[in-house]
N, C-alpha and C positions, 0 to 999 in steps of 0.2 A: 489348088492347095495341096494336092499331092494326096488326098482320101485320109485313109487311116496309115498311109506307109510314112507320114512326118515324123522327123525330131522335134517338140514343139518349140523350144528354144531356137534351133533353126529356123522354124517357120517365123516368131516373134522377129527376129532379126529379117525376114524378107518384109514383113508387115513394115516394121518400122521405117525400111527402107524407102518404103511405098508409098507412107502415110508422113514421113520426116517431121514438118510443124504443126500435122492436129495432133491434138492434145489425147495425150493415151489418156492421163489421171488427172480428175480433180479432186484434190484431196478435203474435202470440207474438214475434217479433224483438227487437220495439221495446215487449212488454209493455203494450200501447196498446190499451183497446178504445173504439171509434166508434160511437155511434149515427147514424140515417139523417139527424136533425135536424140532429148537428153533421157528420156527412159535405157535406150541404150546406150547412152555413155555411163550412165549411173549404174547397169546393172555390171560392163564391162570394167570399170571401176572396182566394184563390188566381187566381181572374179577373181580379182588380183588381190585381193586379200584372203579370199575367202582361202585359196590356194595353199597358204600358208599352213592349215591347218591337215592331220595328216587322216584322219577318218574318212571312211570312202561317203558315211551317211553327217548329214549339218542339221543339226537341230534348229527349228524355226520356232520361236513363241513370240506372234506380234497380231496387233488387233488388224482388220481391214483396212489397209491404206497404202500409201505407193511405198514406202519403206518395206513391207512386206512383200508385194510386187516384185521391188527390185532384190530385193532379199533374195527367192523363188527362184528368180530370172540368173541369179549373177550365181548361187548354187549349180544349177546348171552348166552353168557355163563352165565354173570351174572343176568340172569330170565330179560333183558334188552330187548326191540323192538328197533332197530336201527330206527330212522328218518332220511332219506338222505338231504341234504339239499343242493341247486343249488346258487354255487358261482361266475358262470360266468358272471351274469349282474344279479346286486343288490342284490349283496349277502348281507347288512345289513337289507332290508327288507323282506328277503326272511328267513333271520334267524327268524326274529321276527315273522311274517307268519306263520311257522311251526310252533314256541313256543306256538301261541295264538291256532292254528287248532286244535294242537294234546294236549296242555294242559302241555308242560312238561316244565322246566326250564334251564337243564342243556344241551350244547353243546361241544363237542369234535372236537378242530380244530388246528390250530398250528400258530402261530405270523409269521413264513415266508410266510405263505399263506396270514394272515391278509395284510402284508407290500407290496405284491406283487398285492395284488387287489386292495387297497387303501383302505381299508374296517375298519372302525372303530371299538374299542369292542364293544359288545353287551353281557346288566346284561344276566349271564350266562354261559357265554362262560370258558371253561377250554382250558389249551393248552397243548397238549399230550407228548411234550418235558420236561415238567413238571413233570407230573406225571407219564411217568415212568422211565424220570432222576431222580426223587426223594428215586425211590423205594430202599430200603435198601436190603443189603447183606441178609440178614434172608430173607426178603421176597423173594427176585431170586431164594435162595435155595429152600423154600417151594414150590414155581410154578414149579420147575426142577424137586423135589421131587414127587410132584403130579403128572407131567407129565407122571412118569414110573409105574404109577399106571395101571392093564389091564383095557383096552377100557371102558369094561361095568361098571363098579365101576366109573370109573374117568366121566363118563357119568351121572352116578345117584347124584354124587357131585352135578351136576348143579341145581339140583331139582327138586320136585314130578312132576313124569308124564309126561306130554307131548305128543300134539296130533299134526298131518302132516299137520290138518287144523288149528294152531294156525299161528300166525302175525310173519312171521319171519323180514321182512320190510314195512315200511310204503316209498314210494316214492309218487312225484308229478308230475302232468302232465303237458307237456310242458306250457300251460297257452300260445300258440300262435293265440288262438283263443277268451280266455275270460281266467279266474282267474283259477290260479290250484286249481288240487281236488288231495285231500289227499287218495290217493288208496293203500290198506291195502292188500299185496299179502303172502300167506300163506307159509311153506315148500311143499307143496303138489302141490300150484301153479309152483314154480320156479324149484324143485325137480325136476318134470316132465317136464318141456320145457327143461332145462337140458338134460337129459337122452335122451330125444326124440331129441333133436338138435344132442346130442352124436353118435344115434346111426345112422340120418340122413346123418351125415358129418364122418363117418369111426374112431370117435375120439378115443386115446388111453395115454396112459401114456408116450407113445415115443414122443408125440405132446411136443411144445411149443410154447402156445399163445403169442400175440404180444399184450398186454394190456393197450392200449391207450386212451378208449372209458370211459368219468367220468362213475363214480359209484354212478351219483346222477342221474343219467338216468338207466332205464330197459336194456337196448340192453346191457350198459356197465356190468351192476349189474350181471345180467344171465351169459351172454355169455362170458364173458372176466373174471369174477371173479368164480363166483361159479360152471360152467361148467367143465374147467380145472384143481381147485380144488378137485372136485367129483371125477374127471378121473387121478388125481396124476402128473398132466402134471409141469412143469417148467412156471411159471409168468413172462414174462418180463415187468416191468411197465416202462412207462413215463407220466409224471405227465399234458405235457402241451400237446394236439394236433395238433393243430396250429403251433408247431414250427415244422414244414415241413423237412427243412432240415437235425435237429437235429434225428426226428423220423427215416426216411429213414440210416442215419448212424447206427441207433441203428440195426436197419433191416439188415445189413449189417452184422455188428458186431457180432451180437448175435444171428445169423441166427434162427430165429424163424421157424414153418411151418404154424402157419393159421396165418390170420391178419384179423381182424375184423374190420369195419369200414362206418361211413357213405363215399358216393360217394363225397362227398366235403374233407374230410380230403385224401380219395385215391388220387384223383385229383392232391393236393399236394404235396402227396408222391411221386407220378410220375414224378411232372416236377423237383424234385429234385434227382431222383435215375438217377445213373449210369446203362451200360450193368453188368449184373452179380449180383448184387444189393440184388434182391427178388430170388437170383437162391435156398434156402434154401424152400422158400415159397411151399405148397400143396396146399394152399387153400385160397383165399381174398374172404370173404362173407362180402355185402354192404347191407345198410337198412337202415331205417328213413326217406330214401327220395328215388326218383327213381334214376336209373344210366343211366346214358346217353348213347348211343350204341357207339358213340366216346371213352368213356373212357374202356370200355370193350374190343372195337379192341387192342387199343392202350396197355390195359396189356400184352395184348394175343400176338400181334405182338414185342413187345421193351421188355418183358418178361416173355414170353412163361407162363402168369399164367393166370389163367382161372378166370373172376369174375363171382362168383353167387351170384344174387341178392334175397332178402327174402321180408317178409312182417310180421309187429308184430305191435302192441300198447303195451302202458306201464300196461292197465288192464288186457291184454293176458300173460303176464310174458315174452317174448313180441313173441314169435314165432308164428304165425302160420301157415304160409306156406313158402317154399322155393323150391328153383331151387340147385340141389346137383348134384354130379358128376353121369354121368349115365341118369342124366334125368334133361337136363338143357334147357331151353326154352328160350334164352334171349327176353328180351321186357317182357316177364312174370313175375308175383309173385310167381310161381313156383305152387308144387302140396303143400296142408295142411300135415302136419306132422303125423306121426303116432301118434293115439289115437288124433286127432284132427279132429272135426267136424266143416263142414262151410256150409251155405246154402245160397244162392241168393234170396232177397225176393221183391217183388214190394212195390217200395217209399209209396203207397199210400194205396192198398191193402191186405199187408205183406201178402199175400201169396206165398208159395216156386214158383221160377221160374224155368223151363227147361233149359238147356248146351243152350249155347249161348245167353240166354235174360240176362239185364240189369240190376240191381237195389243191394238194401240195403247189405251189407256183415257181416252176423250174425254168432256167430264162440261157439260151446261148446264144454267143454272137462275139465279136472283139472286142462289148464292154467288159466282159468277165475278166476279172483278178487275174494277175499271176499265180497268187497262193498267199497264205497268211503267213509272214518271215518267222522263223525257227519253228514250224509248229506243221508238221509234212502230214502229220495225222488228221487232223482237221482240218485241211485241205483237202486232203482223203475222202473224207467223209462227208465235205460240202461239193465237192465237183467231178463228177464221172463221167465220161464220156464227150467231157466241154459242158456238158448242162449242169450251172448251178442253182443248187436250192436254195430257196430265198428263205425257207423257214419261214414263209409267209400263207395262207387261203384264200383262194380266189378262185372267180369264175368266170368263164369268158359268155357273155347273150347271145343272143344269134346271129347279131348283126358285128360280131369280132368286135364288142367293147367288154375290156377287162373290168371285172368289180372285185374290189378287198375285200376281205373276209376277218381280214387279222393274223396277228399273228398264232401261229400253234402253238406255241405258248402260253397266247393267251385266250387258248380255251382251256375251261378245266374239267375234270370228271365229278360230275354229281350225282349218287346214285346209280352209278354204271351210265350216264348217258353226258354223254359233250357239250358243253354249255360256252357258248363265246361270247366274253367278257365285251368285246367291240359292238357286237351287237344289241347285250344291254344299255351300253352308254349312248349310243345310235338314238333307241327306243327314249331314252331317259332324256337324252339335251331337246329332243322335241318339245319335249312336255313343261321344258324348263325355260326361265325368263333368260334372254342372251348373256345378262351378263354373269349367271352364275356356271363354272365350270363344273364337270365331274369325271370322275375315274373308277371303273370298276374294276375290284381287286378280288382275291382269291383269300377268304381265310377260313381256318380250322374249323371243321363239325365233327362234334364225336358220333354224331348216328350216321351221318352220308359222307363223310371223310373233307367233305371241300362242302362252301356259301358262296354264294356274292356279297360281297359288300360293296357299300360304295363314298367315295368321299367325295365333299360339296366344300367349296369355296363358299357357302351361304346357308344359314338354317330354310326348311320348306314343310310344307304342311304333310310328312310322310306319310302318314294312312291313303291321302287323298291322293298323292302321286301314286303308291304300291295300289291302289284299288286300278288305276290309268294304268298303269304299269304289265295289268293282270289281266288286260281282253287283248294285249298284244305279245305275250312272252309267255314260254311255259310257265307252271308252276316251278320247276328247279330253278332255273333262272330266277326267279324274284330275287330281289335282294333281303338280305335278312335284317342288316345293320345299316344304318344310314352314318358316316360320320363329317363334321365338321372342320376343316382348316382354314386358317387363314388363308394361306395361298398353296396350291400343286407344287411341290418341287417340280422346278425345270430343269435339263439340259442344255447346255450352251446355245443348241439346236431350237430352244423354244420347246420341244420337243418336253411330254410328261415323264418326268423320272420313273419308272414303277416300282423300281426296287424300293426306291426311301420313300414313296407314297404308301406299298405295302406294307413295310416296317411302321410308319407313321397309325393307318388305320390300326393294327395288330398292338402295337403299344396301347392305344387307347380301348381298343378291347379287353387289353390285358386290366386297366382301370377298373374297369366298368365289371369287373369279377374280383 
C-alpha cells in the first residue's frame, strides 16, 4: 500500500482496480449499491465537472452516503481540496463560514438535504443531482473509457506531481469550546492513522464497515470512509445517526463486522437491537467521548460484542491511541498506536512526566496536522517541535495504558485548587440509573470565584446523590446546583455541546435569583 508516502485518491484507484465488481457502497438511504468499477467511473465523471469550477478549495455539505464518497473522490481527482462542511446545526452559517475561512465559493450539496435541514440556499451552492443527472451519454462514456485506462496513466491524468504532504481535506473543529479552526490534514496525515488503525484492528478486505459516523467530522472521514476503502472492504452507509432504530435494522440486514461509533449513537443502537441483531458484528470501536462501563457490559452481555474504546482529535487525523483486541483495558484510552508518539508533560512546567504523574497529553508522529488554514499563530502555539498539544489530561499506568483526564478546560479553579469536571460526571453517572445523562458545568461563585454544577436529563433525589457524592469527591468539587433538561445539547458528533449546556444551566440560575 505504499505506508504513509500514498496519494489516497491514487491509492482508491489501485483498490478499485483490484477489487473492480465488489461492491465499494451500499447505500441504505439512497437504496443505491456501488461497485468499485462504477465508484470510479462516478467519481472520474464527477472530476470533469467539478473542474469547471475555478477555486483551488470545493466545499462539500452531504450526509453519509455514496454521493458524498464520490463527491470526495472526484474533488480529488480534479486538482480540488475537499472543505467538509457541518450541517447538523446551522448549516447556513456554517456554509458561509467555510466559504469566508478558506476563500472558495463553490459548494457540493444536494436540495433533499437542503429540505430536510430547513436550510436555505447559500450564493454558491450546486446540487449534485444536477450535475451528474445532467451529464450526457458521451461524457459517461468518456469517464467509463478513462476508467480502463492502467492505474498509473489514469493517475497522471489528474495532474503534475503530488506530494503525501499536500491538503488532501480541510475539516473543522468541533467549535464546543470557542469558534472552529479550519485544520488542514494531509494524505500522509490520514494515509497513516488509516494503516495504523488497519493494522491495530486485524482489518482486511473480508471486513464490512457500518458507516454511520458524518464525514464532516475526523473519526467519520478516517475511519468509516477512507480506512475501509484503502483495505477494499464493502461500505455500508446511512445517512442519518440518530435514527436508532432504522441504524440497528440495517445492522441486522446487512450484517456488517466493525461499527464505529461514538458511545451516544451505540447507546441507541442498543436499546433498539434485538438478541441476534449484532451477531455479524467483530468489532464496535467508540470515541469522541468516553463510554460508560454500563454500556460496555451491556454489549458484552445482550451481544456478546466486545467495545473498544480509542482516543483521537480532529488535528491527530484523529487516532491516537486505542484499546484493541488482545490488549483491552476498559476505563482506558488504550495504548498509542503504532508509529505514534505521546508524552505526559506538567501543565506548568512542560517538562516530560513519569508512568503514573498527571498532566498535559502531547502526541507526535505523521497523524499531526499541517496547521490550522490562515491562522500561523495558533498553529504556533499548538505544535512545536512536531509535538502537538491536545489540550487534553491524561496518564499513562505502568503497563503503557493511556487514561483521560479531560479536557484542561474542563477543569476549573475553586478556591485556589483544580477541580475536573470529567471527573465529577465519572463519580456521578455511576450513581445514576443508565438512562439519565449528565454534564458538569462551571458556574459563577461570589466567595470561591467558580461551582460545579450540574445538568440531568431527569429529576433525582439530590441530597441523597450529593451525601454519595461526598465519600468520593472533595468537598470543592460537590456540586452546588442540580439542574433539569430535557435533553443535552448535542453536536453533530453525538458529542455534549458545553458551551450551550453551560449557557443553558447559567440561564436557569439566572431564574432561580
Amino acid at each position: 500500500m505504499g505506508g504513509c508516502l500514498m496519494l489516497l485518491h491514487h491509492e482508491f484507484v489501485r483498490v478499485a482496480k483490484r477489487f473492480g465488481d465488489k461492491l465499494a457502497f451500499v447505500d441504505r438511504s439512497m437504496q443505491r449499491e456501488v461497485t468499485y468499477s462504477r465508484a470510479l467511473i462516478g467519481a472520474l465523471l464527477a472530476a470533469s465537472k467539478f473542474r469547471r469550477y475555478e477555486d483551488g478549495y470545493l466545499g462539500v455539505m452531504l450526509p453519509t452516503s455514496v454521493a458524498c464518497g464520490i463527491s470526495i473522490l472526484g474533488a480529488l481527482m480534479s486538482g480540488k481540496v475537499p472543505v467538509m462542511i457541518n450541517y447538523s446545526t446551522g448549516a447556513e452559517g456554517n456554509a458561509q463560514y467555510a466559504q469566508h475561512k478558506c476563500g472558495f465559493k463553490t459548494i457540493i450539496t444536494a436540495r433533499a438535504l437542503l429540505e430536510k435541514i430547513n436550510c436555505p440556499e447559500v450564493e454558491g451552492m450546486v446540487f449534485i443531482e444536477d450535475l451528474l443527472g445532467q451529464a450526457t451519454a458521451a461524457q459517461r462514456l468518456r469517464a467509463a473509457a478513462k476508467s480502463r485506462l492502467p492505474a498509473n496513466l489514469l493517475t497522471r491524468s489528474f495532474g503534475a506531481g503530488g506530494s503525501s504532504d499536500d491538503t488532501v481535506i480541510v475539516l473543522f473543529t468541533s467549535g464546543s469550546e470557542k469558534d472552529p479552526k479550519a485544520v488542514q490534514l494531509s494524505h500522509k496525515n490520514i494515509g497513516s492513522n488509516a494503516v495504523a488503525s488497519m493494522q491495530a484492528y486485524g482489518c482486511s478486505s473480508e471486513d464490512r464497515m457500518m458507516a454511520i459516523l458524518p464525514l464532516f467530522h475526523v473519526f467519520g472521514q478516517t475511519t468509516t470512509f477512507w480506512l475501509p476503502l484503502l483495505a477494499g472492504m464493502t461500505i455500508v452507509t446511512y445517512a442519518n445517526p440518530l435514527e436508532f432504530k432504522n441504524v440497528a435494522a440495517v445492522i441486522r440486514e446487512e450484517r456488517p463486522t466493525l461499527v464505529v461509533g461514538t458511545p451516544y449513537f451505540l447507546m441507541g443502537y442498543l436499546k433498539q437491537a434485538s438478541a441476534g441483531d449484532f451477531d455479524s458484528l467483530r468489532l464496535a470501536v467508540a470515541g469522541a467521548d468516553k463510554v460508560p462501563a454500563w454500556l460496555r457490559r451491556a454489549y458484552l452481555k445482550e451481544h456478546d460484542v466486545e467495545v473498544f474504546e480509542g482516543y483521537g482529535t480532529t488535528e491527530t487525523s484523529p487516532v491516537i491511541s486505542a484499546n484493541v483486541p488482545g490488549a483491552n483495558r476498559p476505563g482506558s484510552i488504550g495504548m498509542p498506536l503504532p508509529g505514534v508518539d505521546v508524552k505526559i508533560t506538567g501543565v506548568d512546567s512542560g517538562d516530560e512526566l513519569p508512568k503514573g504523574s498527571e498532566g498535559k497529553i502531547l502526541v507526535r508522529g505523521d497523524l499531526v496536522m499541517k496547521g490550522y488554514l490562515g491562522d500561523v499563530e495558533e498553529t504556533v502555539l499548538r505544535i512545536e517541535d512536531g509535538w502537538y498539544e491536545t489540550g487534553d489530561m491524561g496518564v499513562f499506568d505502568p503497563d503503557g495504558y493511556l487514561w483521560h483526564r479531560g479536557r484542561l478546560k474542563r477543569f476549573i479553579k475553586i478556591g485556589g485548587e483544580m477541580v475536573s469536571l470529567i471527573q465529577v460526571e465519572t463519580v456521578l453517572q455511576e450513581l445514576l440509573p443508565d438512562d439519565i445523562e449528565c454534564c458538569a458545568v462551571e458556574i459563577p461563585d461570589a466567595k470561591k470565584g467558580a461551582r460545579v454544577g450540574i445538568a440531568l436529563t431527569r429529576d433525582i433525589d439530590q441530597k441523597e446523590i450529593t451525601k454519595q457524592l461526598a465519600s468520593q469527591l472533595s468537598l470543592l468539587a460537590l456540586p452546588k446546583h442540580f439542574f433539569v433538561v430535557d435533553e443535552l445539547p448535542k453536536m453533530g458528533s453525538g458529542k455534549i455541546d458545553f458551551r450551550k449546556t453551560t449557557d443553558i444551566v447559567i440561564s436557569q440560575l439566572e431564574d432561580l435569583h
